[in-house]
C-alpha positions in Angstrom: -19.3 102.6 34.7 -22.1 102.9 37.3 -24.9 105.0 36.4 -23.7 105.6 33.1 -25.6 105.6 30.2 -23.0 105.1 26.5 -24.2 106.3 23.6 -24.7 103.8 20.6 -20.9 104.7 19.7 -19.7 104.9 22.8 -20.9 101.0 23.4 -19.4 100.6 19.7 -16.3 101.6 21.0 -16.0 100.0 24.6 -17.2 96.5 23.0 -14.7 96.8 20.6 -11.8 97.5 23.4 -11.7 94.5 24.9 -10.7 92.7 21.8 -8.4 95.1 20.5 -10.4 96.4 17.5 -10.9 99.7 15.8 -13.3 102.0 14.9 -13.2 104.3 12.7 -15.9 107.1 12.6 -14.6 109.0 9.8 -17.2 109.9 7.1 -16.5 108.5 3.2 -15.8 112.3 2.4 -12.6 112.0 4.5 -12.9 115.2 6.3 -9.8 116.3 8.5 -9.9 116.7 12.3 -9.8 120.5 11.8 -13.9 120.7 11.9 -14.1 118.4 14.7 -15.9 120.9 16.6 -19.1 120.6 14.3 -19.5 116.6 15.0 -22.2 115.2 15.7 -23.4 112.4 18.3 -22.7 109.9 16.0 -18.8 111.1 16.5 -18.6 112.0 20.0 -17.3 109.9 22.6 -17.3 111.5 26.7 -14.1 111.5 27.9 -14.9 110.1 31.4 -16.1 107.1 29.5 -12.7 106.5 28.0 -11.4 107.0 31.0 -13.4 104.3 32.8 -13.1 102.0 30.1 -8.7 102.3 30.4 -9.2 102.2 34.3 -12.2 100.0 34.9 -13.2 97.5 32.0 -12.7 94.2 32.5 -10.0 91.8 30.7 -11.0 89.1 28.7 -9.8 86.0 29.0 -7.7 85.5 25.1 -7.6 88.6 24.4 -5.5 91.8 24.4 -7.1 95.4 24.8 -6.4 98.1 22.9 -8.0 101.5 22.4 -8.1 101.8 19.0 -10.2 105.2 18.1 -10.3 107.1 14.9 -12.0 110.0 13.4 -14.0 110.7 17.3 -14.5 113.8 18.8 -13.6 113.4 22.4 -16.1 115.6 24.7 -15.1 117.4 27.9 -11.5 116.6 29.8 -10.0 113.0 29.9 -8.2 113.0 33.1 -5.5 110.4 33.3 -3.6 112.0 36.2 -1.2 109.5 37.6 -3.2 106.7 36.1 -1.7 103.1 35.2 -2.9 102.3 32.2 -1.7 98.5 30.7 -3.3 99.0 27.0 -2.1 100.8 24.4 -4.1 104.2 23.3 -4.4 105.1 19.9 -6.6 107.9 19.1 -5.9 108.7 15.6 -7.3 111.8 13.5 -9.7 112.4 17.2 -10.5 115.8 18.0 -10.3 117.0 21.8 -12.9 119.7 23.0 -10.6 120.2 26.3 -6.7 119.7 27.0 -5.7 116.2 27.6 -4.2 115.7 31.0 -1.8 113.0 31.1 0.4 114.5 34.4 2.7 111.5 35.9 0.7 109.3 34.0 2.0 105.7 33.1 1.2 104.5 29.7 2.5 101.6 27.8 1.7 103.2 24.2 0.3 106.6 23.2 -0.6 107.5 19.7 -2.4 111.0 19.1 -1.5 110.8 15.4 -3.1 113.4 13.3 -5.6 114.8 15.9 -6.2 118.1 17.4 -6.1 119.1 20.7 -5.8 122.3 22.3 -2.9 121.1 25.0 -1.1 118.3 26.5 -0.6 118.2 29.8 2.2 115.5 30.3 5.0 116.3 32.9 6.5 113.5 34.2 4.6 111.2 32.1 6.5 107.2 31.6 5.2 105.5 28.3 7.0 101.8 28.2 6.5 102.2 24.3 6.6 105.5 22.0 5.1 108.6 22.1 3.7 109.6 18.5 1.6 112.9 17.4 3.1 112.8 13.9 1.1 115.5 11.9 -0.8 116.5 14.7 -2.4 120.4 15.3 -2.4 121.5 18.9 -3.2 125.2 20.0 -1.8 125.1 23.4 1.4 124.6 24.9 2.9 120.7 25.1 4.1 119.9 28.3 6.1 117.2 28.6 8.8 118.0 30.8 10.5 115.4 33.4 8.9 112.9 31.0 10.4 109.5 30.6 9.2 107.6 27.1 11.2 104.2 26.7 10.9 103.9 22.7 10.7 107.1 19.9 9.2 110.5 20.0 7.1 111.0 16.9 6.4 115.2 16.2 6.7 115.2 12.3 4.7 117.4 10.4 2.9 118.6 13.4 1.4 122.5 14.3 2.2 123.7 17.3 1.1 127.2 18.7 -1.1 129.3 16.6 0.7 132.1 13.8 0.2 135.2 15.6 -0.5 134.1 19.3 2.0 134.5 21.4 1.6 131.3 24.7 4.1 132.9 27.8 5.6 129.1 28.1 6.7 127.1 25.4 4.9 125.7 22.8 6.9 122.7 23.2 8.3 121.9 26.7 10.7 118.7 26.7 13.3 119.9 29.3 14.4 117.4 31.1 13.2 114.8 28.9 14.7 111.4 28.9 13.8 109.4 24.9 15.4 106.3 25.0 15.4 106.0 21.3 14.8 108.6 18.4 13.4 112.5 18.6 11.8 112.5 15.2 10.7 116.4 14.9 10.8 117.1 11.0 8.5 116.3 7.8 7.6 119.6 8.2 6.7 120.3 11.7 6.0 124.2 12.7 6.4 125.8 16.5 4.9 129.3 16.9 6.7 129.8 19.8 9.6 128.5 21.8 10.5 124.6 21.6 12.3 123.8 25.0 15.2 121.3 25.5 16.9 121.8 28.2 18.7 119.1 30.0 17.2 116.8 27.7 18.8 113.3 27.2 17.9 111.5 24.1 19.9 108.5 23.5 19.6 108.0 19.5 19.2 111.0 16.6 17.3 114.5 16.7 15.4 115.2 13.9 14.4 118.9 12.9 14.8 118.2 9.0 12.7 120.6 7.3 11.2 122.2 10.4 9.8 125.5 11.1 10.2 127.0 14.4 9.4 130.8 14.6 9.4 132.9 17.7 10.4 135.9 16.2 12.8 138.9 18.8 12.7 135.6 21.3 14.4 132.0 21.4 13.1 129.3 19.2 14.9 126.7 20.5 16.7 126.2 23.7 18.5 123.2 24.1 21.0 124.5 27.2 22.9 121.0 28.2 21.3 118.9 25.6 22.7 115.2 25.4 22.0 113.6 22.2 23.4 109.8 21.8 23.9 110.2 18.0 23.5 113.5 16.4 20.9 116.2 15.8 19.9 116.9 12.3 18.3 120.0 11.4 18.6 120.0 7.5 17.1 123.0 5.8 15.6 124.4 9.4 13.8 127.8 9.1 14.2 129.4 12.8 12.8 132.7 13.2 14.2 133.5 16.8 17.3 132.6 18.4 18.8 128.8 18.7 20.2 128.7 21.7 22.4 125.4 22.5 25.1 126.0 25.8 26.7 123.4 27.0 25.1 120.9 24.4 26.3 117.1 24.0 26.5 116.2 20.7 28.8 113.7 19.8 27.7 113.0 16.0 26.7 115.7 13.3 25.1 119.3 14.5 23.5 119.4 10.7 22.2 122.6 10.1 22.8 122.0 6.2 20.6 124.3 4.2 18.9 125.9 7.3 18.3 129.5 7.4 18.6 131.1 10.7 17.6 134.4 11.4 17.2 136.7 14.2 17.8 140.5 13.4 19.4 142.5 15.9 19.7 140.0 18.2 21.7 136.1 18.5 20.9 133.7 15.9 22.7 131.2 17.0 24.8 130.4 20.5 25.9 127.7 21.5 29.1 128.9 23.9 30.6 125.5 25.1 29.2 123.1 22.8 31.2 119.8 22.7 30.2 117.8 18.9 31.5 116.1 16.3 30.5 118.2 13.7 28.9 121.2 12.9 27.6 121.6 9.6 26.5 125.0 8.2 27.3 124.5 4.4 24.9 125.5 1.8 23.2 127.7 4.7 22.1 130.8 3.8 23.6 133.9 5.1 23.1 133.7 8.9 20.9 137.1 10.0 22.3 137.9 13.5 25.4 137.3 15.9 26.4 133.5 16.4 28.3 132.7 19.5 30.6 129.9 19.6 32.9 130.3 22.3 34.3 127.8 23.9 33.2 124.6 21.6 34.8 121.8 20.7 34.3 120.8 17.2 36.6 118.2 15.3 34.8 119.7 11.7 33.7 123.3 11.5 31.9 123.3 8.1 31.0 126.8 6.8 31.8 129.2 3.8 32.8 132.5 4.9 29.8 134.0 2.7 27.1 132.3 5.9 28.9 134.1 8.7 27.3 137.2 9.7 28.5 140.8 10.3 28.9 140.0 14.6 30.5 136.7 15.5 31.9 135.5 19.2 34.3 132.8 18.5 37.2 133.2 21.8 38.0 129.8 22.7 35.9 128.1 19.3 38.6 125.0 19.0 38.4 122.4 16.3 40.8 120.2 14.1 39.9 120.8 10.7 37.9 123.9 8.9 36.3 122.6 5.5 35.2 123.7 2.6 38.7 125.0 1.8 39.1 128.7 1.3 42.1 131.0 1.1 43.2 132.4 4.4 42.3 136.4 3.1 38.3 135.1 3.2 38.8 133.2 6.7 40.2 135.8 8.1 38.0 138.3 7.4 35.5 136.3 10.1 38.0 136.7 12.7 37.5 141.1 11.8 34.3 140.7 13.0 34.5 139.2 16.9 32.5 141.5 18.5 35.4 141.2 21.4 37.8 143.2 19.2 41.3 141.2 18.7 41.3 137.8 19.5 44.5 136.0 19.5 42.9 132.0 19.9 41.0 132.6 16.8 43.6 133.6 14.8 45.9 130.5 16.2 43.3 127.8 15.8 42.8 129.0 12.1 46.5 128.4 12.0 46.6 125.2 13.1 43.5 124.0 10.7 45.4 125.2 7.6 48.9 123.0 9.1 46.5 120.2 10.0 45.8 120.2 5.9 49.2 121.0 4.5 48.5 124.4 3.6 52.0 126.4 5.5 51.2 129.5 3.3 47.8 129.8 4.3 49.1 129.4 7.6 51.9 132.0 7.2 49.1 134.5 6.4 47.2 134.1 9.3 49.6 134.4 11.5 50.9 138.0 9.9 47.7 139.2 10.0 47.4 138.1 13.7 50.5 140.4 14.1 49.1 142.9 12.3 45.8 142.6 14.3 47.6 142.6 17.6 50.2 145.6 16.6 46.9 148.0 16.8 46.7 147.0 20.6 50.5 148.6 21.6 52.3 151.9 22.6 53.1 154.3 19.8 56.4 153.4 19.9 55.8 149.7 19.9 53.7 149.9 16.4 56.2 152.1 14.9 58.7 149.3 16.0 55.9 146.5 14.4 55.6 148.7 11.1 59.2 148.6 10.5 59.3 144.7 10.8 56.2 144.4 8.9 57.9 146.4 5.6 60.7 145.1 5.9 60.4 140.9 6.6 56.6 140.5 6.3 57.2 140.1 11.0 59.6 136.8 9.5 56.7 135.0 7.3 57.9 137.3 4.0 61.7 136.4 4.1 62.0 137.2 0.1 61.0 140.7 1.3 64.4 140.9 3.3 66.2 139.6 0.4 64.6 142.5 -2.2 65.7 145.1 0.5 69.2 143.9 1.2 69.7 144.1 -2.7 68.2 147.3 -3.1 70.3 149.0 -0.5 73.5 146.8 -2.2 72.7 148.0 -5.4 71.9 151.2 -4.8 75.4 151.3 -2.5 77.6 149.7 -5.4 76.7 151.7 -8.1 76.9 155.1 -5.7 80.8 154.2 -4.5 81.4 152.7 -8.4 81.2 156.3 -9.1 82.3 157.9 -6.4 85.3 155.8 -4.5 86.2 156.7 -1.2 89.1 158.4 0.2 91.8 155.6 1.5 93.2 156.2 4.9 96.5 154.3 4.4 97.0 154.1 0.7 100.2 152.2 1.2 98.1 149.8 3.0 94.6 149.8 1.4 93.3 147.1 -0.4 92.2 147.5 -4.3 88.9 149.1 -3.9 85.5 147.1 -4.6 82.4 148.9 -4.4 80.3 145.9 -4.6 82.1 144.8 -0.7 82.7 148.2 0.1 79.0 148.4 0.8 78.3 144.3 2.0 80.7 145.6 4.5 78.2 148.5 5.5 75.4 146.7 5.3 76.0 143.5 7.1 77.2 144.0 11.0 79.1 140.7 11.9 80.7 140.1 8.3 84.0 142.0 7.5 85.9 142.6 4.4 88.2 144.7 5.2 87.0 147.3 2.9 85.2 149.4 5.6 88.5 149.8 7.9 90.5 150.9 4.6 88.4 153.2 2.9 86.5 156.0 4.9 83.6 158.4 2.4 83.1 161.9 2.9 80.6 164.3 2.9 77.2 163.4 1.3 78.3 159.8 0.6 79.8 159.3 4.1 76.1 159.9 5.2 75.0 157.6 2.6 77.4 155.4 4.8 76.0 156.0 7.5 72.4 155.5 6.7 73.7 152.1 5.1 75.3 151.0 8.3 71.8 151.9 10.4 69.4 150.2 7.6 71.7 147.3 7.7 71.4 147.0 11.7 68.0 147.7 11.5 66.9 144.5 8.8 69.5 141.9 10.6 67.9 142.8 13.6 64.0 142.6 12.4 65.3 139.6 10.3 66.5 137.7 13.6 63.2 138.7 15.3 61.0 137.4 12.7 63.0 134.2 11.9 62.5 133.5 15.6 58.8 134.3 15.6 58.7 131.9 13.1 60.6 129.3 13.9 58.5 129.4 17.4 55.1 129.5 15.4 56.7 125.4 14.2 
């Protein structure tokens, strides 16, 4: 403080430090921070006197400092590089001419509530307390990578970025962060540009309820190898850019309830390797580019078929149950559109979602139309083979279909030899003649009657015969094949 001369406020505000008071310079008419440019001297406050008075003013004996400023505008740069400062700063509703430059800074409270700033420079910072700039507006990029803040992390209802200008770092940089308590980032809070997470560690809940983050043809959030110690909630998130989430630890709810994601042309969501509780897309809106989820590991996939979109990625997606409940025809038009053509894992995890819940049929279906699926990845001679067990038994999962066609061919048999009875070959020796046998025998290649050996037809109904005797081999060998398929599926 040698050779400096304060202002009338600024001597308002130092004397008030020291006994942890505040002033308030707003006017009566309540105006915002926004037009904190056009203050006068009656607001303004240097910031190298701040910064003396957190690094230099004396401590009273009884009493506890605190900066307690409201409603100031805070003049040129205040420079807290790698400073230790023991008192709590609250600058509420202030307005800062130049960036604020907290880098490896160590604070035990920091409150920017409401102000404006034009960038925060905080890498590495360590606050023993929380970090709150609820509601504030800040032009610049927010650095706060490598930081370390002991309590909560207070964004909502803040402005980050400017609508229209595009920063080449993002807008909000908390890779590497370590929050020992809550990430609250929603009551509104808009990013223009991208919001960084990487490597993050945040050992209570994420908050993006109600949150805007656009970075249109780009990433709005990336949150590679997040950790999250509860869950991270994102209710009714509008995200204009791709969210990008590999290798993310998320042990609670991934609530993305009501959010509308949307990237055109590109990813709108990935998040390939994902390990979570939960992930929650219901009452989403129809998702407007390709999601990615291959390799998670979910124990609830929540989303109607309707939010998918027309690309998704999903090899390797595993997870116990698949809610709400929809017949298997509308799940399984999802798997149709894996950009990676036919995968068999999809269609086998669906399988074992609709077992985990009782539903066999549903099952059943799935699993045909896996064969199906997979049949238009042989040989010619292979599918032709497929086709035939797909008429005939459904590949095993449509055994009432084996039963029509065996009475078909019976029926259609009996009534031919009713009317036409073959020729004995030793009359003396024959067996009365039943038509109704005559033809089981055909039909069925272990079973004997004895009516085959007797009787022998000719011409046009010996080919009938014939053809009997091949259809017959044909379904009791498709039948065996898909009982076994089946049984194997148990």
């Amino acid at each position: 403080m040698e050779n400096m001369e304060l202002t009338a406020t600024e001597a308002r505000v130092w004397q008030a430090y020291a006994r942890g008071r505040t002033v308030d310079l707003r006017p009566t008419d309540g105006a915002a921070a926004d037009s904190g440019a056009q203050w006068g001297p009656e607001r303004t406050v240097r910031a190298e006197v701040l910064r003396a008075l957190l690094l230099e003013a004396p401590r009273q004996a009884g009493e506890t400092p605190l900066l307690r400023l409201t409603g100031a505008r805070i003049s040129g740069r205040l420079d807290l590089q790698y400073a230790e400062v023991a008192a709590p700063i609250h600058l509420w509703a202030c307005y800062f001419d130049e960036e604020l430059d907290l880098y490896g800074a160590q604070l035990r409270q920091l409150n920017l509530g409401r102000s404006v700033l034009p960038g925060l420079h905080a890498i590495t910072l360590r606050v023993d307390g929380s970090l709150r700039m609820s509601g504030c507006r800040v032009r610049g990029p927010v650095r706060l990578g490598g930081a370390r803040i002991s309590g909560a992390v207070f964004l909502d209802g803040a402005e980050l970025g400017e609508a229209g200008v595009r920063l080449t770092e993002p807008v909000l940089a908390l890779n590497r962060v370590t929050i020992d308590d809550d990430l609250q980032a929603d009551g509104g809070l808009t990013a223009h540009g991208l919001v960084r997470l990487a490597g993050a560690v945040i050992a209570g809940n994420i908050t993006f309820d109600d949150a805007v983050l656009s970075n249109p043809g780009g990433t709005a959030l990336h949150a590679s190898s997040l950790s999250a110690g509860t869950g991270l909630h994102a209710m009714r998130l509008t995200a204009h850019g791709r969210i990008n989430m590999p290798g993310a630890r998320i042990p609670g709810q991934l609530n993305l309830e009501g959010a509308r994601l949307s990237n055109p042309g590109g990813t709108a969501l990935r998040a390939s390797g994902l390990v979570g509780g939960t992930l929650d897309l219901l009452q989403a809106e129809p998702i407007e580019g390709t999601v990615t989820l291959r390799g998670c590991q979910l124990e609830l996939l929540n989303i109607a078929p309707e939010t998918w979109p027309d690309e998704v990625r999903l090899d390797g997606l595993t997870y116990m149950r698949l809610g709400p409940h929809e017949p298997a025809e509308r799940r399984l038009q999802v798997l149709e559109r894996d950009t990676d053509g036919y995968v068999p894992y999809a269609y086998e995890q669906l399988t074992v979602a609709y077992r985990h819940i009782g539903d066999d049929a549903a099952a059943r279906t799935v699993q045909l139309a896996k064969l199906r699926r997979h049949r238009g990845t042989l040989s010619w001679w292979a599918r032709a083979w497929g086709y035939l067990q797909d008429i005939t038994v459904g590949y095993g999962f449509r055994p009432a279909r084996a039963a029509l066609w065996l009475l078909s061919l019976l029926l259609i048999g009996s009534v031919t030899y009713a009317l036409h009875h073959p020729r004995a070959l030793k009359p003396a020796e024959a067996p009365d003649f039943d038509p109704f046998f005559y033809t089981l025998d055909l039909l069925l290649p272990i079973i004997g009657f004895g009516q085959e050996q007797a009787y022998a037809a000719e011409g046009a109904y010996q080919s009938l015969s014939y053809a009997l005797i091949v259809m017959g081999w044909t379904l009791a060998t498709t039948i065996a094949a898909g009982v076994t398929r089946a049984i194997s599926r148990q």
